[in-house]
N, C-alpha and C positions, 0 to 999 in steps of 0.2 A: 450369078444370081439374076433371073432373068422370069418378069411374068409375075414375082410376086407382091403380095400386097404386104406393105411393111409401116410400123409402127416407128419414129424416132422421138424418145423423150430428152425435153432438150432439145430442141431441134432449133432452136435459133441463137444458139451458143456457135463456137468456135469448130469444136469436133462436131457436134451433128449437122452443122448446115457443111460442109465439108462431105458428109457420110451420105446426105442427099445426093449432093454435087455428082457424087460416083455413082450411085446408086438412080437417079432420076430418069435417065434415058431408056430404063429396060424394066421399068418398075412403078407400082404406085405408092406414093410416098404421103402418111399421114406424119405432121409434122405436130407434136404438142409443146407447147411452151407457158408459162403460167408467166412471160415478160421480164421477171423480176432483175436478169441480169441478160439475159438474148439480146442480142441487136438485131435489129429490123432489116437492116442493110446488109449481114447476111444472108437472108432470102430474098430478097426482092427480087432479085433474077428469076426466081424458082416461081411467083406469084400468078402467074400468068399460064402458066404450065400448066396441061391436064393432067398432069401425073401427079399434083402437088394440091395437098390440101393440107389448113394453117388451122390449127385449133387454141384459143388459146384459152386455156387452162390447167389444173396444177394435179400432180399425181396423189395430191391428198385428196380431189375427189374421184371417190370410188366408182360411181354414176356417169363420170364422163368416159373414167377409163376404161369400164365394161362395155358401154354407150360404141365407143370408135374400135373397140380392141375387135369387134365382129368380122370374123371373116379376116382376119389379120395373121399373115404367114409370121412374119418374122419382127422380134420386139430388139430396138438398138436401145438401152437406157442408159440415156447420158443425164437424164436431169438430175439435181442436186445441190444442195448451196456448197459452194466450194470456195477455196482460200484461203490459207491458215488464219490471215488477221481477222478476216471476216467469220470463221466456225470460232475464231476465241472471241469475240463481239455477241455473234449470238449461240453459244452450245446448246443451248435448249432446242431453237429451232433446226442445229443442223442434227439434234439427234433425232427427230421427230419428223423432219423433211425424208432426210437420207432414210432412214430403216422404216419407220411407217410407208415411205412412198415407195419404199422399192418393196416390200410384202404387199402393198396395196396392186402393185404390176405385177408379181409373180400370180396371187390371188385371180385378177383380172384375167392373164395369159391363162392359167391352169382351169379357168370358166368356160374359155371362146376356143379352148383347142389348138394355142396357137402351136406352131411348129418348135420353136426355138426362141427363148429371149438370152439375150446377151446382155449381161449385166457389164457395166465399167464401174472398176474400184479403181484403187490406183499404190502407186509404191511407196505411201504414206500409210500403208498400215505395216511396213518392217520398225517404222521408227528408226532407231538409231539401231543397226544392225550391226547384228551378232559378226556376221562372218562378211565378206564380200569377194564374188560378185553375192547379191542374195539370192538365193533361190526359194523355191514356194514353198517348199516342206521345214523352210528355216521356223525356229520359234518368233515370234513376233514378238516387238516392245513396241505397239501403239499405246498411245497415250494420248495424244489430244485428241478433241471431241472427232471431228472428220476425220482419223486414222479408225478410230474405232468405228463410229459408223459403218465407214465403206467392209471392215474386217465382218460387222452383222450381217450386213447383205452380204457376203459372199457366202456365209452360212447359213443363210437362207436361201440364196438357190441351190445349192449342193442339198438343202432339206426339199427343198420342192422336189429336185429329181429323183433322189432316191428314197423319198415318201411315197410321188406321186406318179413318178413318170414324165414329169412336165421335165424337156432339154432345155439345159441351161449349160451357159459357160461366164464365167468370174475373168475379168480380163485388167492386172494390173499395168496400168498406163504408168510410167517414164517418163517424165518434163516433156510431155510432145508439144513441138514447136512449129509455126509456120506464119502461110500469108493468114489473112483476118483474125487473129490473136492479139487483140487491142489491150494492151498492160495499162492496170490501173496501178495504186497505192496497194492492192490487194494481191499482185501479185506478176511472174511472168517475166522472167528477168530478161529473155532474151529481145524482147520488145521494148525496155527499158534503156537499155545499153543502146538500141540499133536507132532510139530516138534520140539519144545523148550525142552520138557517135554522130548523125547527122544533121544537129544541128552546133557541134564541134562545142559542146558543153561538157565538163566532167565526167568520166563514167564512174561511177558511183559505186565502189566496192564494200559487202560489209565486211569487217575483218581481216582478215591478211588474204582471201581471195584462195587462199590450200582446197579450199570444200571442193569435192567433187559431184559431178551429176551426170545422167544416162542421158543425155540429148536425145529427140529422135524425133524425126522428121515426119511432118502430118501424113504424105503420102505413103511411105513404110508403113505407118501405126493403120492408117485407112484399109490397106493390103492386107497386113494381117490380123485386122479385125473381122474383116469378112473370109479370110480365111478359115479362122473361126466358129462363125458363123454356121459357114457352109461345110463345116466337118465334123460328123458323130464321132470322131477321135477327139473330141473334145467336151463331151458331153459331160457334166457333172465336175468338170474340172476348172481349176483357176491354173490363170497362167501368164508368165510375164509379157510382156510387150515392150522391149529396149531393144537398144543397140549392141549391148553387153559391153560398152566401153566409157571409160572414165574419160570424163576431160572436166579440168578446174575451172571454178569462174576467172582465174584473173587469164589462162588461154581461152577462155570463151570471149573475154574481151579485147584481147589484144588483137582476135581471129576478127572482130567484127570492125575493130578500128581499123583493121586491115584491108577489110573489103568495101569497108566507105570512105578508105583515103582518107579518114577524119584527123585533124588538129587536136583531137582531144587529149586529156591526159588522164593519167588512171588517179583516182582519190579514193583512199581507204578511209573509212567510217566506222565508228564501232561498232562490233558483233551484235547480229538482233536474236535477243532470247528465245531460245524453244529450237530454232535454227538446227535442222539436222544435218552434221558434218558430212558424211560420204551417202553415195545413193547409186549402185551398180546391179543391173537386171543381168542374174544369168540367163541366159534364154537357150540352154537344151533342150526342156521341154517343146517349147516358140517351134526349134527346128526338127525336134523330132516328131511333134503332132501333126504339125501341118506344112513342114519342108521349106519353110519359110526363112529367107537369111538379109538382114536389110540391105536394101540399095544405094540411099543416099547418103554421100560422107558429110560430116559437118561442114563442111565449107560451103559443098554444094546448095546442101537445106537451107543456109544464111543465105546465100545469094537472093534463093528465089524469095526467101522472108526480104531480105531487104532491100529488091526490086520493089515489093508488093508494098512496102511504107514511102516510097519513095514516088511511085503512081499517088500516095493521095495528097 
């Protein structure tokens, strides 16, 4: 992807200042952010670049996103209030954030002509799944507010394209994990552990640690998001984004006590409600749309996450 002009909402979160990062040297990147959870320290590297302009504002207004969408090839939409404690805090706003803002960009895109928007869902709309690994044609049990949201938007670009024409693609993300992935209360477990772990404090399990989850590495998911992207085999489609491999929390934390030498010990906690037990991406589709098979093993992704915590 090379020469074009590209919209990132969100762009000063975790994944999009990352989707810059790759994307900046061969491209013009408008970055939208409404601040509310972005960090600044994200882009700053980016600030100074001609290829990089900061807008800050929120996908509820329609004016801005018509405004910058001109002449815009390609839409990455990562904005959204995201985290389960956070969308049960506010459900109102993440119904009205998430499915208003993302009709408000499909609408925007389907105005300016743009080429392609790529909406991100995530694998919070199987709920507790039927079958595993899950696959996309699975029936769905979302249930909390942010499963269903992201499950709106996806049916909403699937209506944009085969309404309008406008290409789209629905792209379920995976626990993707990496460097600049700052774990609050809200969320992000592999940042939680790797800051326990280093400073040889308890690692903090809830429940007996069985639950499984799709780890997957920032630069995989980056890879084949834009692979994506750049594929009319993908048009009109949602599609997963994992590893297609189970690993439990309590080996996600033994693996990271492991790579930080830490003293820590493991402490189980009780179970936190709503908590969905297993979470497995098949990813046939992933390899058959766009030949895509991930690169980094979990060990390796840790490393370079917890080189990157260990730099601040």
């Amino acid at each position: 992807m090379k020469g074009e002009k590209i919209l990132i909402t969100g762009g000063m979160g975790f994944l999009g200042s990352h989707m810059t990062d790759h994307l900046i040297k061969d491209n013009k990147i408008i970055c939208l952010d409404d601040t509310s959870t972005g960090n600044m320290n994200n882009i700053n590297n980016f600030l100074k670049n001609k290829n990089f302009v900061l807008v800050k504002g929120s996908i509820m207004n329609k004016k801005i996103l018509y405004d910058i969408m001109k002449d815009v090839d390609y839409v990455f939409h990562y904005a959204a209030v995201v985290g389960v404690k956070r969308t049960l805090e506010h459900p109102l706003k993440v119904l009205n954030v998430n499915i208003e803002g993302t009709r408000n960009v499909l609408e925007a895109a389907l105005k300016n002509n743009v080429k392609k928007v790529i909406n991100i869902s995530s694998s919070e709309v199987y709920g507790e799944p039927v079958e595993l690994p899950e696959k996309e044609e699975d029936i769905l049990n979302a249930k909390l507010p942010y499963a269903v949201s992201k499950h709106v938007g996806e049916l909403y670009g699937k209506a944009y394209y085969t309404t309008y024409g406008l290409k789209t693609v629905s792209l379920r993300f995976f626990n993707v994990y990496g460097p600049k992935q700052i774990s609050t209360s809200y969320g992000f477990v592999i940042g939680i552990f790797i800051k326990q772990a280093l400073e040889n404090k308890p690692i903090t399990i809830y429940g007996d640690g069985k639950q499984t989850r799709d780890f997957t590495f920032i630069k995989d998911n980056i890879t084949a998001t834009i692979l994506c992207a750049d594929n009319n085999s993908t048009n009109g489609e949602i599609v997963n984004i994992g590893t297609g491999k189970r690993t439990t929390i309590l080996q996600l934390a033994e693996i990271i006590k492991k790579i930080c030498n830490s003293r820590s010990t493991i402490k189980f906690i009780p179970e936190r409600r709503l908590d969905i037990v297993h979470r497995c991406a098949d990813i046939t589709r992933m390899k058959k749309l766009i030949g895509f098979t991930p690169k980094y093993s979990l060990a390796q992704g840790l490393r370079e996450t917890i080189d990157w915590y260990k730099s601040l």
